[in-house]
Structures are given as C-alpha cells and as structure tokens.
C-alpha positions in Angstrom: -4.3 35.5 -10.2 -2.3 34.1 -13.5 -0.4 31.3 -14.0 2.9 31.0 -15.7 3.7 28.5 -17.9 7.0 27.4 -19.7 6.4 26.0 -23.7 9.3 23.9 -24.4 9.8 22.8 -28.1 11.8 23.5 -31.3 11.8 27.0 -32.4 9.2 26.7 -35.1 6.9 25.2 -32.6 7.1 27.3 -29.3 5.5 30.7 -30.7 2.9 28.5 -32.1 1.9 26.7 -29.2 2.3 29.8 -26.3 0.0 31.9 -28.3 -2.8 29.1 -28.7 -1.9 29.2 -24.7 -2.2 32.7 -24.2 -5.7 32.9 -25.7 -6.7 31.6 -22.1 -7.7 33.9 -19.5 -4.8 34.2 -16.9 -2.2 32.3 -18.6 1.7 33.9 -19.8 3.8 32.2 -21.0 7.8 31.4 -20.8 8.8 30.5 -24.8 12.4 28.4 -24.3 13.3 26.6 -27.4 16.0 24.5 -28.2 18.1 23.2 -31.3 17.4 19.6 -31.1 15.5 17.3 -28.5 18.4 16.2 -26.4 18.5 19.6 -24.8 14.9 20.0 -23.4 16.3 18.9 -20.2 18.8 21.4 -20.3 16.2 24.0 -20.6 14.2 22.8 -18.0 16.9 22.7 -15.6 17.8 26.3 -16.1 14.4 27.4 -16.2 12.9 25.4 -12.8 12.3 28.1 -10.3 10.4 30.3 -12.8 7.7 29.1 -14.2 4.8 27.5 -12.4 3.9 24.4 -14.7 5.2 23.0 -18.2 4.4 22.4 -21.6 6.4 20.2 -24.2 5.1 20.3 -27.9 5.4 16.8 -27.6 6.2 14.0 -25.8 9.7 13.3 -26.8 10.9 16.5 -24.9 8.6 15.7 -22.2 10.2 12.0 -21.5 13.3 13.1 -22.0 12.9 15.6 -19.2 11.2 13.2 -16.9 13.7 10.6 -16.9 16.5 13.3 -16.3 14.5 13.9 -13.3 14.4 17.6 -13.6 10.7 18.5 -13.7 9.8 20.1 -10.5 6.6 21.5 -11.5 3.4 19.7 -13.1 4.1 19.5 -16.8 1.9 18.3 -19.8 2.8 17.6 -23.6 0.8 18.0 -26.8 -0.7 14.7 -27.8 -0.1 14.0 -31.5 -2.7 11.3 -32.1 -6.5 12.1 -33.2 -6.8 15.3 -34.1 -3.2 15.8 -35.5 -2.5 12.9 -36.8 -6.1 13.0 -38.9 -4.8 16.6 -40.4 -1.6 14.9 -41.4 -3.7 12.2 -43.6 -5.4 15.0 -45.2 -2.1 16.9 -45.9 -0.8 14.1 -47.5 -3.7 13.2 -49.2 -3.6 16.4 -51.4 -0.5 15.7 -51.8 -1.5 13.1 -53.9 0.9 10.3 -51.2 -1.3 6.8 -50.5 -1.9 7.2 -46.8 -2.5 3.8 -46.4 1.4 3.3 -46.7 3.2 5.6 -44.1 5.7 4.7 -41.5 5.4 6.7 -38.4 7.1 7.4 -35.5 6.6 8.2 -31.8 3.0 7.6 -31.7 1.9 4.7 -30.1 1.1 1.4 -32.4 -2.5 1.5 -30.5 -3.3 5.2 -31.0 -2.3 5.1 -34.8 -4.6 2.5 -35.2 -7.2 3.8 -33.6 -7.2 7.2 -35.7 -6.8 4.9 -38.8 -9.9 3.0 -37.5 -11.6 5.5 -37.2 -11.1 7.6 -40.3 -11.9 4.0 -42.4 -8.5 3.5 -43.6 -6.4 0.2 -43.4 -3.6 -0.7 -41.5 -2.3 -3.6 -42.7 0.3 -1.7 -44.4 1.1 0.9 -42.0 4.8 0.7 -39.8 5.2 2.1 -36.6 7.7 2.9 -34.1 6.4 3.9 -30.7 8.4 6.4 -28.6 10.0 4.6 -25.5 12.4 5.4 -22.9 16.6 6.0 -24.6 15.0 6.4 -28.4 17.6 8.6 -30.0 16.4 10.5 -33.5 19.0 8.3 -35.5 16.9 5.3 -34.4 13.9 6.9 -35.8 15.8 8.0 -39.1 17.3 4.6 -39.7 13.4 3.5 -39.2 11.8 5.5 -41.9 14.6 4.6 -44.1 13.8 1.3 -43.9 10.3 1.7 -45.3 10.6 1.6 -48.7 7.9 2.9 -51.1 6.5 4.2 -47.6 5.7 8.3 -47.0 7.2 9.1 -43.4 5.3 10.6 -40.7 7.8 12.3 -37.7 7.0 14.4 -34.5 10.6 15.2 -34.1 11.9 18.1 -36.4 15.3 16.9 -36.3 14.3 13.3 -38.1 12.8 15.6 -40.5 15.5 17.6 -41.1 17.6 14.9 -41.5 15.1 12.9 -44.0 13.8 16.0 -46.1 14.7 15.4 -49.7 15.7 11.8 -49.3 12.1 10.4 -49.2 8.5 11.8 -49.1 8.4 13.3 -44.9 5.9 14.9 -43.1 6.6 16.8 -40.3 3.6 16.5 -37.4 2.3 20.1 -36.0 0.5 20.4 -33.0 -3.2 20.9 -34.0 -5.5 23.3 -31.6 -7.6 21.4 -30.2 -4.4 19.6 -29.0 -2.6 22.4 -27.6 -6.2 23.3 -26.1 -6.6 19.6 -24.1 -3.1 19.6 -23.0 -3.1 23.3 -21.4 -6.2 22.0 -19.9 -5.2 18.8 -18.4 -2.0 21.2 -17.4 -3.7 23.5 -15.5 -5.8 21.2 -13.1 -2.8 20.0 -12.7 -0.9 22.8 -11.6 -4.0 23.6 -9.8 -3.9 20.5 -7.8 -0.6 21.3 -6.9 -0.9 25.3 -5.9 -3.7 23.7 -3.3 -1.6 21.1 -1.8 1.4 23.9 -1.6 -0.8 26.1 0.2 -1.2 23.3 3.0 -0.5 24.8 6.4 2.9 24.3 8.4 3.4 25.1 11.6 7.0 25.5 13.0 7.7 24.7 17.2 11.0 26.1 17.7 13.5 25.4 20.7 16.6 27.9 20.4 19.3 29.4 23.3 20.3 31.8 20.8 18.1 33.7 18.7 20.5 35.1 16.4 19.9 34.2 12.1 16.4 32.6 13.2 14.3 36.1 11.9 15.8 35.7 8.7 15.6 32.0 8.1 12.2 32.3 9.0 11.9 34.8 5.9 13.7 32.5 3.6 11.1 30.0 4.4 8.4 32.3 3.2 7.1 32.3 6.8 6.2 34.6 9.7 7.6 34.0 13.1 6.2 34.8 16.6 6.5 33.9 20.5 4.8 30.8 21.7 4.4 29.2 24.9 7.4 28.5 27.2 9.9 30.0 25.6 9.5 28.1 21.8 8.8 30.3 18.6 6.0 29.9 16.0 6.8 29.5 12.4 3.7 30.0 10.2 4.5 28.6 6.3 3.2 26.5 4.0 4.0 23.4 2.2 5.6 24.7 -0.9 8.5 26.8 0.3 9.4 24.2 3.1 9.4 21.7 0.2 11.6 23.5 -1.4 14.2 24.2 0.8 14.3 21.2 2.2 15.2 19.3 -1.1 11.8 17.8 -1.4 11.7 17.1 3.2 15.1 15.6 2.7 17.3 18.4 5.0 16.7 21.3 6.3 20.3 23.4 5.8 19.1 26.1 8.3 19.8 24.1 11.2 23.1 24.2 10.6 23.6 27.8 10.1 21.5 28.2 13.4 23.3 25.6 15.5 26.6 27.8 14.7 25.3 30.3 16.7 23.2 28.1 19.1 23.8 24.9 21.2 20.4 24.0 21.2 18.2 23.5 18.0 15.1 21.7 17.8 12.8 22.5 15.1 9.3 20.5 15.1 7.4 21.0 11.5 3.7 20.1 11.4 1.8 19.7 7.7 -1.8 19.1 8.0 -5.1 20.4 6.3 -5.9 22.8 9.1 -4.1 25.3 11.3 -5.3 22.6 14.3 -4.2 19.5 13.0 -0.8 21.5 12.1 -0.1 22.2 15.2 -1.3 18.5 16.7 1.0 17.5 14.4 3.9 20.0 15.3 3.9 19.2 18.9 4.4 15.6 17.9 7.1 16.5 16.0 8.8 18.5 18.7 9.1 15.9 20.8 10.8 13.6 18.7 13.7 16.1 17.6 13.9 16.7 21.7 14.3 12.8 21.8 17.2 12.7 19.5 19.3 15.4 20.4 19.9 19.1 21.4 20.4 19.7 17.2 17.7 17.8 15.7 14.2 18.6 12.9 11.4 16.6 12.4 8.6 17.0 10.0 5.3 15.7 11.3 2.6 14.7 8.9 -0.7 12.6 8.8 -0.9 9.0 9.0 1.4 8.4 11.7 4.4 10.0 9.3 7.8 11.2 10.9 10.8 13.1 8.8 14.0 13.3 10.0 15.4 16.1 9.0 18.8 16.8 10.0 21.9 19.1 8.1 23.9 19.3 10.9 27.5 19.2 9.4 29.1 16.2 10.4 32.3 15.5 12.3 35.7 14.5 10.9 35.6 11.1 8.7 37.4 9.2 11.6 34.3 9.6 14.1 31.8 9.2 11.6 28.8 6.6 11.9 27.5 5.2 8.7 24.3 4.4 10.6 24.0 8.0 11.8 24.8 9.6 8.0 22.3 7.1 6.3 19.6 8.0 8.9 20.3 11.7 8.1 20.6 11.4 4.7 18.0 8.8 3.7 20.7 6.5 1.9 21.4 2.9 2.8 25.0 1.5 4.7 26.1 -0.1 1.9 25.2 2.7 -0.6 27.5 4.9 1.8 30.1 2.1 2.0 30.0 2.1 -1.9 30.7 6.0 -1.7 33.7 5.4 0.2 35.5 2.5 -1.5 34.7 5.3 -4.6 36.4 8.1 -2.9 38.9 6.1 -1.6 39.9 5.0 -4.8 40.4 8.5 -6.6 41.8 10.4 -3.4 40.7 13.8 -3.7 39.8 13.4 -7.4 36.0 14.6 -8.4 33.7 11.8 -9.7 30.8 12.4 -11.8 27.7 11.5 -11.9 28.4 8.6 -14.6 30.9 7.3 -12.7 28.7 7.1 -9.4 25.9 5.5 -11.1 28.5 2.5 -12.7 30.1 2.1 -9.7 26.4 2.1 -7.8 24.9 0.0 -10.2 21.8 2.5 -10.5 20.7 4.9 -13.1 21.9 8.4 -13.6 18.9 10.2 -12.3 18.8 7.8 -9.2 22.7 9.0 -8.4 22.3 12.6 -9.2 19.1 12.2 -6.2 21.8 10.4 -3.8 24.1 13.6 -4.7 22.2 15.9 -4.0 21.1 14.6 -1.0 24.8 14.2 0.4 25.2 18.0 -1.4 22.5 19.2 1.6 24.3 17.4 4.6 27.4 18.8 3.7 28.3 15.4 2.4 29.7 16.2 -1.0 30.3 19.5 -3.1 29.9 20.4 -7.1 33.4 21.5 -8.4 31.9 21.9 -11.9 31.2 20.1 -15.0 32.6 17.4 -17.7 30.6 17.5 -21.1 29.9 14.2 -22.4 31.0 14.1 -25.4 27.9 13.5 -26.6 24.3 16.0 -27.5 23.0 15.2 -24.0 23.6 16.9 -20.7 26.8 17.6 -19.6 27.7 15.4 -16.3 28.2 17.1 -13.0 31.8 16.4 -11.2 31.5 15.6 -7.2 33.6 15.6 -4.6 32.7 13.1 -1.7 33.8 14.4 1.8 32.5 11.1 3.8 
C-alpha cells in the first residue's frame, strides 16, 4: 500500500524534489508550488484532505505553515545544512568567491558552523541570520545587503531574485541525500501516525429514533450493528472520528440525530484492543446518560473523559456561559470577550484579526476558538477579507452567542 505525499516549494524546486521522492518504492507524489513563501500555507490549506503526509523544500515554508496552524498530517522539510550547504562552498569556490566571507541566511548560526568546522574553513568572518518565527524575505534582503565585500548565501528564491545582479548570490538547492533523510524521517512519521489512526473505537449507542444513524455511521467510516438492550454498535477507528470531530472537540452528528430523536447518547471508546475499546465505551456511556438524554463522550485510557456535545443551542437569552464553555472547550471569560465583541458590531462579521486583538491571543489560537464555536453552531464563515498584504487572507465571522 502507497503513500501519498504533498512537495511544497517554489516551482523550480518541487519537480526536483518529488522525483528524488518517487525513486522510493510506494511513494506519489502531490507537486503544489507557489510564487513566493508567504503562500505555502495557502497551499496546504487547500490541499489538507488529500495527501497523507508533507514535504517542504525547506524550512521557511514548513514554519510558516506550522504557525498558521494548518498542517494536519505529519510533515518534514529538506534540511539545508551539511550536505547542501558543503556543495554550495564548492560552487562558489569555482567560482573563484572567498568562501570564508559569505553571509547566510536561514540556517542556523550552530549548523553553519558546524559544516564550516568541519570542512576546515574559518568562521570568524562569516554572518548569519537564523530563520525564526515572523522573518519576512525583506528582512533577509536588507541582511545580505548589509554585508559588504560578502558573497550571499539564501534558501529562499525570492531573496535571490530580489538580490541577483546587485551582489555575488547563491541560491541553496536541496542536495539528495537531503531530500533522501527528510522523506525518511517523513515516512516513520507518517507511519507512526497511520498506526495510531488505525486504533480501534467502539461506538455504544442509545437512540428512540433510528432514522440518519445508518448513514452517519458511514460518514464515520464505520459499520454499525445491534448490541445488547436495545444500544447499537459502531465499529471505527481513530482517524475518521478524529476528523469529524474537529480533532474530539464536537461531534455535529448529534445534532442532526437529535432532530429526529429525543434521546441521544453516544459512548465512544479508543483503546489498543477491541476489549479495552469497549471497557472503555461502556464507561463512556454512562457518563453521556449522566448528563442528559442528548449527550457524547469519548472514553480513552488513563482515566480520560471527552465531552463531546454539538447540540445546537437555545436562544441567547437562555444561554449558560458555563454550559457553552463546557461544550465548547473555551473559558467564561473568553465567551464573555466574544460577546462584548458581538455586541459591539451588531450583526457585523469580525475576522479573525480582529478576534485575536480583541482576545489578546495569536491568530492561529483565534482561528482554533472559531472553529470550535463553527462546530457547536456557535458562529458561521460569511467569507473573506484579504489583508492587504502577501499573506493569507483573514476569514470574516459571525458570532451567534
């Protein structure tokens, strides 16, 4: 069985990269290039659901789409240092360029000198400028600049568009053995991950009306049958119940069944064995029956209960801030915050920016409390506002606390 595997990079670099990947046995790969940097988490984004691991053709792309929060699979980049970086010396050796004078960016200060160290070649003249979280490409531009008399070394292709013919610059490509130990390390990771997906859940289900349960017992990838007393079985595994819960943060087939049902208590069991999932099941039963006649509980080791509950709620007037943060695993004040937001801009749509200033968090931490509100019914996407800048553009909300 193959693997699929998204390459994410400039155009120059993608084909390059996917077909050192493809020499592997079992692996295809997704090519998605981009313009420039900034829109690797755009990419991603689009791209989640259909591809089973990633691969950046460097870390730049790779950070930027880890701290937009959109990687959902196991993803690796190409490291520069070593092998690449050794190549780079020798490039610009025969280019008759004194390699003992470069400035270099996005490489780490301790990995350059490392390779240096180990190729014999002094550092005392050599000026770095490690990659680290909110580094824009002008940053690294103005940087190079700065060195006079210095040859450049770059990762990012649009620093070297931008330097090219202004000074000496020298444009880093992913060596083989680099794309080699990245796929590697990317494939036990993705195999690590494909075994704890195929962890077994078990499903207890207490219905009155049996009506949409067939199907959402589909959608979860999962087989259903009669059990004792009247409850159904639901056989799945952990990866499609991850995913349509939002990562076990709501489960938005309870609601659809509870509007054909008065009672819905769903008890989800994870565990290593078909045994333990259905221990842990049972367990979990018993608490949804303790909360209500619409309640879901996930049930895992170590003593570990989920609430998860989607249940749309009642009109803002009734509302209990302790009963939506339970359900939505936000704090009272956080929800407060919402509403003093809302409250302020009617019926207006805030985005995510907005959210995040008035929350005091970052964007990727307001975009998580979004979505989560976006599952419970909470709040709904009424499109998009571009920035205004190369970045992503920011999603517009509408709060219905």
């Amino acid at each position: 069985m193959g693997i699929l595997i998204g390459v994410v990079g400039p155009h120059d670099l993608v084909d390059e990269v996917a077909a050192i990947c493809e020499e592997q046995p079992g692996v295809s790969t997704l090519r998605l290039d981009y313009d420039h940097e900034s829109q690797a988490p755009t990419v991603v984004e689009a791209h989640a659901t259909a591809v089973e691991g990633w691969l950046f053709t460097g870390i730049v792309p790779y950070m930027l789409s880890h701290d937009a929060d959109v990687l959902s699979r196991p993803a690796a980049f190409v490291d520069y240092s070593g092998a690449t970086l050794l190549s780079a010396l020798v490039r610009l050796q025969h280019q008759g360029q004194d390699v003992t004078r470069l400035s270099i960016d996005t490489i780490s200060t301790a990995d350059v000198m490392t390779t240096f160290a180990e190729a014999g070649l002094p550092t005392s003249q050599l000026r770095t400028i490690p990659y680290r979280a909110g580094m824009t490409s002008e940053q690294a531009v103005a940087f190079h600049r700065r060195g006079k008399g210095h040859a450049a070394i770059t990762c990012l292709s649009s620093v070297h568009e931008e330097l090219r013919g202004e000074i000496h610059v020298l444009r880093l490509v992913p060596s083989i053995h680099s794309v080699r130990v990245a796929l590697r390390q990317l494939l036990l990771s993705a195999e690590g991950q494909a075994q704890e997906d195929a962890q077994i859940v078990l499903g207890l289900i207490e219905i009155d009306a049996e009506e949409g349960l067939l199907r959402e017992a589909t959608a979860l990838g999962g087989t259903l049958a009669a059990f004792r007393g009247g409850t159904h079985l639901l056989v799945t595994t952990r990866g499609p119940l991850h995913d349509a819960t939002g990562g076990f943060s709501s489960l938005p087939m309870l609601s659809r069944l509870a509007g054909h049902s008065r009672v819905v208590r769903v008890g989800f069991g994870l565990g290593r064995s078909a045994a333990e999932a259905e221990s842990l099941a049972r367990r979990a039963l018993a608490r949804a029956r303790r909360i209500g006649d619409v309640a879901a509980v996930l049930s895992v080791r170590a003593d570990t209960d989920i609430l998860l509950d989607s249940v749309s709620a009642p009109p803002a007037a009734e509302q209990n801030l302790r009963v939506i943060a339970r359900r939505v695993g936000l704090s009272v004040p956080t929800l407060e915050k919402l509403l003093e937001a809302r409250t302020a801009l009617g019926d207006e749509p805030l985005t995510t920016k907005e959210i995040a200033e008035r929350l005091a968090v970052q964007q990727r931490t307001a975009r998580r409390m979004l979505h989560r509100l976006e599952l419970a019914g909470l709040a709904e996407r009424t499109g998009n506002l571009t920035s205004g800048t190369s970045g992503r553009p920011l999603t517009l909300y509408r709060l219905m606390l």
